[in-house]
C-alpha positions as CSV (number, residue, x, y, z in Angstrom):
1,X,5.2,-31.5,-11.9
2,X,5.9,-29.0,-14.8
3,X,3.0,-27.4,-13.9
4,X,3.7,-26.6,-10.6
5,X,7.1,-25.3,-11.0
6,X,6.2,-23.0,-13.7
7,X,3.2,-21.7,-11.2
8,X,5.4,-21.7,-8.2
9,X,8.9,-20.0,-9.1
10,X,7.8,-16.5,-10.4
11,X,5.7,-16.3,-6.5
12,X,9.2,-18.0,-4.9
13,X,11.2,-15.7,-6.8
14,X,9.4,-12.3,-6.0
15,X,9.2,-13.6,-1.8
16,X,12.8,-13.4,-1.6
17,X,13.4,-10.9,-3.1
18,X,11.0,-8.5,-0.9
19,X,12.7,-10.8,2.0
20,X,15.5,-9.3,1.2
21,X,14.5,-6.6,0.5
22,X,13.7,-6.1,4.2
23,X,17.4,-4.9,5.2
24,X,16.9,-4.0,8.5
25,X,14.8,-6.8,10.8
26,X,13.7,-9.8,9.0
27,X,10.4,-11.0,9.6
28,X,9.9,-14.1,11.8
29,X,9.5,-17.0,9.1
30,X,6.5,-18.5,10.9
31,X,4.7,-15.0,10.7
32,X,5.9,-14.8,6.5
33,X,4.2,-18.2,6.4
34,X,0.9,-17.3,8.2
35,X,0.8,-14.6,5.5
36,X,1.2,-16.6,2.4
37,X,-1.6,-19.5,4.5
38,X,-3.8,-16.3,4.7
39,X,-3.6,-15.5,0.9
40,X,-3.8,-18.8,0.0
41,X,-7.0,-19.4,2.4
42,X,-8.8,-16.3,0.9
43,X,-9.3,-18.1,-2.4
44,X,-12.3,-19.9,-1.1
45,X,-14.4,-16.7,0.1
46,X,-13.1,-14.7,-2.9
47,X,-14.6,-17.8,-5.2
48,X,-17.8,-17.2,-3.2
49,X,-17.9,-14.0,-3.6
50,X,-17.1,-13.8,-7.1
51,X,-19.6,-16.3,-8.3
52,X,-22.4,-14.5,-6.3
53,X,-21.5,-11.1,-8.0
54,X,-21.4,-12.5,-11.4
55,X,-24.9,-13.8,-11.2
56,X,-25.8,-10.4,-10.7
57,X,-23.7,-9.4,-13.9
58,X,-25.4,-11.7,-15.8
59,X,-28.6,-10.9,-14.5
60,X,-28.2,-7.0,-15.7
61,X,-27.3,-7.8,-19.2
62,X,-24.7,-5.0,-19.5
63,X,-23.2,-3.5,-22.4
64,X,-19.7,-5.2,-23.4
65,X,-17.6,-1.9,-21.9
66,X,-19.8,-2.2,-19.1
67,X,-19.7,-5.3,-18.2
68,X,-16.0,-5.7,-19.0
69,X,-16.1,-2.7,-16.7
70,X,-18.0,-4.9,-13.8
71,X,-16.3,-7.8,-14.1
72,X,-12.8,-5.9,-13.7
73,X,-13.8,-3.5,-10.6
74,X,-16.9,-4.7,-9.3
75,X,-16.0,-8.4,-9.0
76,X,-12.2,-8.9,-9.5
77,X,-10.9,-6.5,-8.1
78,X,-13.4,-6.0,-5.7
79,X,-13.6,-9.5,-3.6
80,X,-10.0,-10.2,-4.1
81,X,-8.5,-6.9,-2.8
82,X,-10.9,-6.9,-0.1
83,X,-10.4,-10.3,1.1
84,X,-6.6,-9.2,1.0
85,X,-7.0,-6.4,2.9
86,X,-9.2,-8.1,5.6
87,X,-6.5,-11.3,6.2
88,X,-3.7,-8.1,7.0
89,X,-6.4,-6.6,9.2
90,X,-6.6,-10.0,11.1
91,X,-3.6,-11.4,11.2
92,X,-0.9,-8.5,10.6
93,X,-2.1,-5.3,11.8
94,X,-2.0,-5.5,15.9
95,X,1.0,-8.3,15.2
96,X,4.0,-7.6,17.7
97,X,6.3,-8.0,14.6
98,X,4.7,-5.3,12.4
99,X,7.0,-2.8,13.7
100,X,8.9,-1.0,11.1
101,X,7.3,0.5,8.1
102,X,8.6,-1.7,5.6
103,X,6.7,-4.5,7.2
104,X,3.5,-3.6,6.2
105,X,5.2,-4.0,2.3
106,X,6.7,-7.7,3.3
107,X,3.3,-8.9,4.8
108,X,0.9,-7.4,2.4
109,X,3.0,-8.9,-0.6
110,X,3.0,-12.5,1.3
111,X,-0.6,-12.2,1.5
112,X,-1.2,-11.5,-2.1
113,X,1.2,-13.7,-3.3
114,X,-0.6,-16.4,-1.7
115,X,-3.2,-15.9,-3.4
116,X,-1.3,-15.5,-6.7
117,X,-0.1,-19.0,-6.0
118,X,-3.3,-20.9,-5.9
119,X,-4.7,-18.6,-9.1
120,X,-1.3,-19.6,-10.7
121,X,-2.1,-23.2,-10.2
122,X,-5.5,-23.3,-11.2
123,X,-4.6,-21.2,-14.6
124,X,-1.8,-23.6,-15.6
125,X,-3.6,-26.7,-14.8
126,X,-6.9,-25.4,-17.1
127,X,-5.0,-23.7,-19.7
128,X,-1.5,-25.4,-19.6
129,X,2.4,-23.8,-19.7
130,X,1.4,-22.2,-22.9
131,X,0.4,-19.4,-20.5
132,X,3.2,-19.8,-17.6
133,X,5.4,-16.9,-19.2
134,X,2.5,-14.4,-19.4
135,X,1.6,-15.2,-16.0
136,X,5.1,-15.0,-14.5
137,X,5.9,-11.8,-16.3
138,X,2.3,-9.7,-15.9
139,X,-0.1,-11.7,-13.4
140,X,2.2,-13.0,-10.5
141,X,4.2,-9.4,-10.4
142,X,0.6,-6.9,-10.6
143,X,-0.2,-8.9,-7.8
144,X,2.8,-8.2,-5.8
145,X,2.4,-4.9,-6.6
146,X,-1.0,-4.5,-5.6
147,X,0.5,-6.0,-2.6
148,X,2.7,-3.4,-2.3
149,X,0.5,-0.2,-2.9
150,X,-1.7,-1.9,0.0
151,X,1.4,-2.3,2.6
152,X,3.0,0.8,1.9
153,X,-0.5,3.0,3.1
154,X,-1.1,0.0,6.0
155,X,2.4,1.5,7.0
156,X,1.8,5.4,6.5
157,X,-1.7,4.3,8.7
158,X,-0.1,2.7,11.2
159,X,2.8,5.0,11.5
160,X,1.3,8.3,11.6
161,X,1.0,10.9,14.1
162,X,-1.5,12.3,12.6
163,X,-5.0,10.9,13.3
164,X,-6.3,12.3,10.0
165,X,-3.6,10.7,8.3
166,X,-4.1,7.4,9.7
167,X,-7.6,7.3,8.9
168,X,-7.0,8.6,4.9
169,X,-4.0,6.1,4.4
170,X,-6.4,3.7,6.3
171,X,-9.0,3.7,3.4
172,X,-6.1,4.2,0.8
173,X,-4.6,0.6,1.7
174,X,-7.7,-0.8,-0.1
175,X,-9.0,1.8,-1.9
176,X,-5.7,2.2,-4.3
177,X,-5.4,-1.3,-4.6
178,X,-8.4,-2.2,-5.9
179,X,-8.0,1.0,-8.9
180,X,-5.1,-0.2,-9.5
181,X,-6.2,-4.2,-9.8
182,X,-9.4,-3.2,-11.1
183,X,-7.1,-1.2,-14.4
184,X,-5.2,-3.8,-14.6
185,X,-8.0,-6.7,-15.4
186,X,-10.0,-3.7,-17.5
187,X,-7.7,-3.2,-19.8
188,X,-7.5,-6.7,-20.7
189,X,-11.1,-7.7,-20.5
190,X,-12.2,-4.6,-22.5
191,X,-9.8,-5.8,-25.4
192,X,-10.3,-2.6,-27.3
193,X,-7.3,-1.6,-29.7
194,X,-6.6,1.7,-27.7
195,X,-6.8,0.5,-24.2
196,X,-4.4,-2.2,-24.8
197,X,-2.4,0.3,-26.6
198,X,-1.7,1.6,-22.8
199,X,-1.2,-1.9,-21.4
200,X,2.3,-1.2,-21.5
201,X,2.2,2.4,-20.4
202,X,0.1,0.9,-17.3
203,X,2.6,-1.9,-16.3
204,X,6.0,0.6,-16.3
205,X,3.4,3.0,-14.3
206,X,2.8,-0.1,-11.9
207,X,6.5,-1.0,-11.6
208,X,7.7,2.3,-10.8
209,X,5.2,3.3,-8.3
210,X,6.0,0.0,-6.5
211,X,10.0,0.5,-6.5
212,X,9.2,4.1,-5.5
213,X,7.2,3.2,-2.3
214,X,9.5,0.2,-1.3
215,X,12.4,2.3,-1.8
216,X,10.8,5.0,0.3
217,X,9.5,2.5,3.0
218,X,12.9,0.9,3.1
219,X,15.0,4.2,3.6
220,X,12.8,5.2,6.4
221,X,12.0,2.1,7.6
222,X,13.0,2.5,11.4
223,X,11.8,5.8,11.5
224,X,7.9,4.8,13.5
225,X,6.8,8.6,13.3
Protein backbone atom coordinates (compact mmCIF):
# COMPACT_ATOMS: atom_id res chain seq x y z
CA UNK A 1 0.00 0.00 0.00
CA UNK A 2 3.11 2.11 0.72
CA UNK A 3 4.17 1.42 -2.42
CA UNK A 4 1.49 2.63 -4.30
CA UNK A 5 1.07 5.82 -2.74
CA UNK A 6 4.64 6.76 -2.97
CA UNK A 7 4.29 5.82 -6.97
CA UNK A 8 1.00 7.49 -7.25
CA UNK A 9 1.05 11.08 -5.50
CA UNK A 10 3.99 12.80 -7.41
CA UNK A 11 1.74 11.69 -10.94
CA UNK A 12 -1.71 12.88 -8.80
CA UNK A 13 0.08 15.86 -7.72
CA UNK A 14 1.50 17.15 -11.13
CA UNK A 15 -2.35 16.27 -12.96
CA UNK A 16 -3.84 18.90 -10.95
CA UNK A 17 -1.77 21.05 -11.10
CA UNK A 18 -1.69 21.19 -15.15
CA UNK A 19 -5.65 20.88 -14.52
CA UNK A 20 -5.52 23.88 -13.14
CA UNK A 21 -3.40 25.13 -14.83
CA UNK A 22 -5.91 25.09 -17.73
CA UNK A 23 -7.68 28.48 -16.60
CA UNK A 24 -9.86 28.98 -19.31
CA UNK A 25 -12.07 25.63 -20.37
CA UNK A 26 -11.40 22.61 -18.40
CA UNK A 27 -11.05 19.50 -20.18
CA UNK A 28 -13.98 17.03 -20.05
CA UNK A 29 -12.87 14.51 -17.21
CA UNK A 30 -13.75 11.43 -19.28
CA UNK A 31 -11.40 12.76 -22.18
CA UNK A 32 -8.34 13.53 -19.15
CA UNK A 33 -9.04 9.89 -18.23
CA UNK A 34 -8.83 8.41 -21.81
CA UNK A 35 -5.48 10.18 -21.78
CA UNK A 36 -3.88 8.80 -18.73
CA UNK A 37 -5.74 4.93 -20.06
CA UNK A 38 -3.73 5.73 -23.20
CA UNK A 39 -0.38 6.25 -21.43
CA UNK A 40 -0.87 3.72 -19.21
CA UNK A 41 -1.92 1.21 -22.25
CA UNK A 42 1.31 2.14 -24.19
CA UNK A 43 3.54 0.33 -21.65
CA UNK A 44 2.87 -3.00 -23.24
CA UNK A 45 4.01 -2.05 -26.95
CA UNK A 46 6.80 0.22 -25.48
CA UNK A 47 7.98 -3.22 -23.49
CA UNK A 48 7.87 -4.84 -26.91
CA UNK A 49 9.59 -2.57 -28.49
CA UNK A 50 12.21 -2.10 -26.06
CA UNK A 51 13.09 -5.64 -25.56
CA UNK A 52 13.32 -6.21 -29.43
CA UNK A 53 15.83 -3.11 -29.74
CA UNK A 54 17.98 -4.26 -26.98
CA UNK A 55 18.57 -7.58 -28.53
CA UNK A 56 20.02 -5.65 -31.21
CA UNK A 57 22.22 -3.68 -28.61
CA UNK A 58 23.43 -6.64 -27.37
CA UNK A 59 23.99 -8.19 -30.51
CA UNK A 60 26.49 -5.12 -31.66
CA UNK A 61 28.63 -5.22 -28.71
CA UNK A 62 28.98 -1.39 -28.39
CA UNK A 63 31.41 0.55 -26.63
CA UNK A 64 30.20 1.65 -22.99
CA UNK A 65 29.52 5.60 -24.32
CA UNK A 66 28.01 4.01 -27.15
CA UNK A 67 25.87 1.82 -25.87
CA UNK A 68 24.92 4.02 -22.99
CA UNK A 69 24.35 6.29 -25.90
CA UNK A 70 21.77 3.53 -27.64
CA UNK A 71 20.13 2.57 -24.78
CA UNK A 72 19.30 6.35 -23.91
CA UNK A 73 18.12 7.56 -27.55
CA UNK A 74 17.71 4.58 -29.64
CA UNK A 75 15.56 2.50 -27.24
CA UNK A 76 14.35 4.70 -24.31
CA UNK A 77 13.60 7.46 -25.60
CA UNK A 78 12.84 6.20 -28.83
CA UNK A 79 9.77 3.63 -28.25
CA UNK A 80 8.47 5.50 -25.36
CA UNK A 81 8.17 9.05 -26.94
CA UNK A 82 6.91 7.49 -30.02
CA UNK A 83 4.32 5.42 -28.54
CA UNK A 84 3.36 8.80 -26.74
CA UNK A 85 3.21 10.69 -29.59
CA UNK A 86 1.09 8.05 -31.58
CA UNK A 87 -1.83 7.62 -28.47
CA UNK A 88 -2.19 11.90 -28.94
CA UNK A 89 -2.29 11.25 -32.67
CA UNK A 90 -5.26 8.65 -32.09
CA UNK A 91 -7.02 9.77 -29.48
CA UNK A 92 -6.43 13.64 -29.07
CA UNK A 93 -5.57 15.22 -32.20
CA UNK A 94 -9.10 15.41 -34.40
CA UNK A 95 -10.83 15.32 -30.68
CA UNK A 96 -13.74 17.99 -30.61
CA UNK A 97 -12.29 19.12 -27.18
CA UNK A 98 -8.79 19.94 -28.34
CA UNK A 99 -9.70 23.38 -29.03
CA UNK A 100 -7.55 25.88 -27.31
CA UNK A 101 -3.87 25.68 -27.45
CA UNK A 102 -3.24 24.93 -24.01
CA UNK A 103 -4.97 21.63 -24.57
CA UNK A 104 -2.46 20.03 -26.48
CA UNK A 105 -0.11 20.73 -23.03
CA UNK A 106 -3.07 19.09 -20.62
CA UNK A 107 -3.45 15.95 -22.96
CA UNK A 108 0.07 15.30 -23.87
CA UNK A 109 1.10 15.52 -20.05
CA UNK A 110 -2.01 13.01 -19.13
CA UNK A 111 -0.66 10.74 -21.72
CA UNK A 112 2.82 10.70 -20.32
CA UNK A 113 2.00 10.69 -17.01
CA UNK A 114 0.24 7.53 -17.62
CA UNK A 115 2.84 6.07 -18.49
CA UNK A 116 4.99 7.46 -15.59
CA UNK A 117 2.48 5.79 -13.40
CA UNK A 118 2.84 2.22 -14.48
CA UNK A 119 6.95 2.80 -14.71
CA UNK A 120 6.47 4.26 -11.13
CA UNK A 121 4.94 1.20 -9.97
CA UNK A 122 7.00 -1.30 -11.45
CA UNK A 123 10.32 0.65 -10.08
CA UNK A 124 9.03 0.81 -6.51
CA UNK A 125 7.77 -2.61 -6.37
CA UNK A 126 11.53 -4.05 -7.72
CA UNK A 127 13.64 -1.68 -6.03
CA UNK A 128 11.47 -0.49 -3.07
CA UNK A 129 10.73 3.38 -1.42
CA UNK A 130 14.33 3.73 -1.10
CA UNK A 131 14.00 5.19 -4.59
CA UNK A 132 10.32 6.87 -4.27
CA UNK A 133 12.02 10.44 -3.60
CA UNK A 134 14.36 10.27 -6.61
CA UNK A 135 11.61 9.23 -8.68
CA UNK A 136 9.05 11.90 -7.48
CA UNK A 137 11.53 14.63 -7.71
CA UNK A 138 13.54 13.76 -11.34
CA UNK A 139 11.61 10.81 -13.08
CA UNK A 140 7.75 11.52 -12.64
CA UNK A 141 8.35 15.57 -13.42
CA UNK A 142 11.05 14.87 -16.89
CA UNK A 143 8.22 13.02 -17.91
CA UNK A 144 5.69 15.63 -17.52
CA UNK A 145 7.88 17.75 -19.07
CA UNK A 146 8.57 15.75 -22.06
CA UNK A 147 4.88 15.82 -22.01
CA UNK A 148 4.91 19.29 -22.20
CA UNK A 149 7.57 20.07 -24.90
CA UNK A 150 5.37 17.45 -27.08
CA UNK A 151 1.84 19.37 -26.37
CA UNK A 152 3.08 22.67 -26.69
CA UNK A 153 4.39 22.01 -30.70
CA UNK A 154 1.02 19.58 -31.11
CA UNK A 155 -0.61 23.04 -30.34
CA UNK A 156 1.70 25.50 -32.55
CA UNK A 157 0.84 22.43 -35.38
CA UNK A 158 -2.57 22.45 -34.94
CA UNK A 159 -3.00 26.04 -34.61
CA UNK A 160 -1.07 27.51 -37.30
CA UNK A 161 -1.91 29.27 -40.39
CA UNK A 162 0.92 28.55 -41.82
CA UNK A 163 1.09 25.15 -43.61
CA UNK A 164 4.94 25.17 -43.31
CA UNK A 165 4.53 25.74 -39.79
CA UNK A 166 2.18 23.03 -39.11
CA UNK A 167 4.21 20.60 -40.73
CA UNK A 168 7.75 21.73 -38.78
CA UNK A 169 5.98 21.89 -35.31
CA UNK A 170 4.43 18.63 -36.60
CA UNK A 171 7.73 16.75 -36.50
CA UNK A 172 8.98 18.89 -33.49
CA UNK A 173 6.11 17.44 -31.18
CA UNK A 174 8.21 14.19 -31.32
CA UNK A 175 11.30 15.12 -32.46
CA UNK A 176 12.15 17.50 -29.23
CA UNK A 177 10.82 15.15 -26.96
CA UNK A 178 12.65 12.42 -27.71
CA UNK A 179 16.32 14.87 -27.44
CA UNK A 180 15.16 15.94 -24.57
CA UNK A 181 14.21 12.24 -23.02
CA UNK A 182 16.94 10.73 -24.74
CA UNK A 183 19.49 13.64 -22.53
CA UNK A 184 17.90 12.96 -19.81
CA UNK A 185 18.38 8.98 -19.57
CA UNK A 186 22.18 9.71 -21.19
CA UNK A 187 23.36 11.52 -18.78
CA UNK A 188 22.57 8.98 -16.16
CA UNK A 189 23.37 5.83 -17.96
CA UNK A 190 26.78 7.30 -19.20
CA UNK A 191 27.72 7.87 -15.41
CA UNK A 192 30.73 9.80 -16.36
CA UNK A 193 31.94 12.47 -13.63
CA UNK A 194 31.44 15.47 -16.13
CA UNK A 195 28.17 14.60 -17.70
CA UNK A 196 26.56 14.25 -14.43
CA UNK A 197 28.31 17.34 -13.48
CA UNK A 198 25.48 18.95 -15.91
CA UNK A 199 22.67 16.77 -14.54
CA UNK A 200 21.72 19.69 -12.68
CA UNK A 201 22.25 22.33 -15.30
CA UNK A 202 19.98 19.86 -17.55
CA UNK A 203 16.98 19.63 -15.09
CA UNK A 204 16.69 23.79 -14.32
CA UNK A 205 17.10 23.84 -18.34
CA UNK A 206 14.04 21.28 -18.41
CA UNK A 207 11.94 23.17 -15.85
CA UNK A 208 12.27 26.43 -17.31
CA UNK A 209 11.55 25.62 -20.87
CA UNK A 210 8.46 23.83 -19.62
CA UNK A 211 7.08 26.89 -17.48
CA UNK A 212 8.04 29.05 -20.42
CA UNK A 213 5.89 27.09 -22.98
CA UNK A 214 2.88 26.53 -20.50
CA UNK A 215 3.03 30.08 -19.64
CA UNK A 216 3.10 31.03 -23.20
CA UNK A 217 0.31 28.41 -24.27
CA UNK A 218 -1.81 29.57 -21.32
CA UNK A 219 -1.59 33.42 -22.08
CA UNK A 220 -2.64 32.83 -25.57
CA UNK A 221 -4.62 30.03 -25.15
CA UNK A 222 -7.96 31.21 -26.92
CA UNK A 223 -6.13 32.80 -29.42
CA UNK A 224 -6.66 29.48 -32.45
CA UNK A 225 -4.55 31.53 -35.07
Amino acid sequence: MNILLAAVAPVAIILLYIYYRDKYEKEPIKQLLKALAAGMFIVIPVIFVETFLGEIRLSLELPSQSDAFFNAFGIAAFSEEIFKFIAFLFIIWKSKDYNERFDGIVYAVFISLGFALVENIKYLMNYGNEIALMRGVLAVPAHALFGVTMGYYFSLSKFSSNKKDKVKFFYFAIIFPIILHGSYDFILMANEPMGMLAFVPFIIFLWKTGFKRMNILSENSRFKK
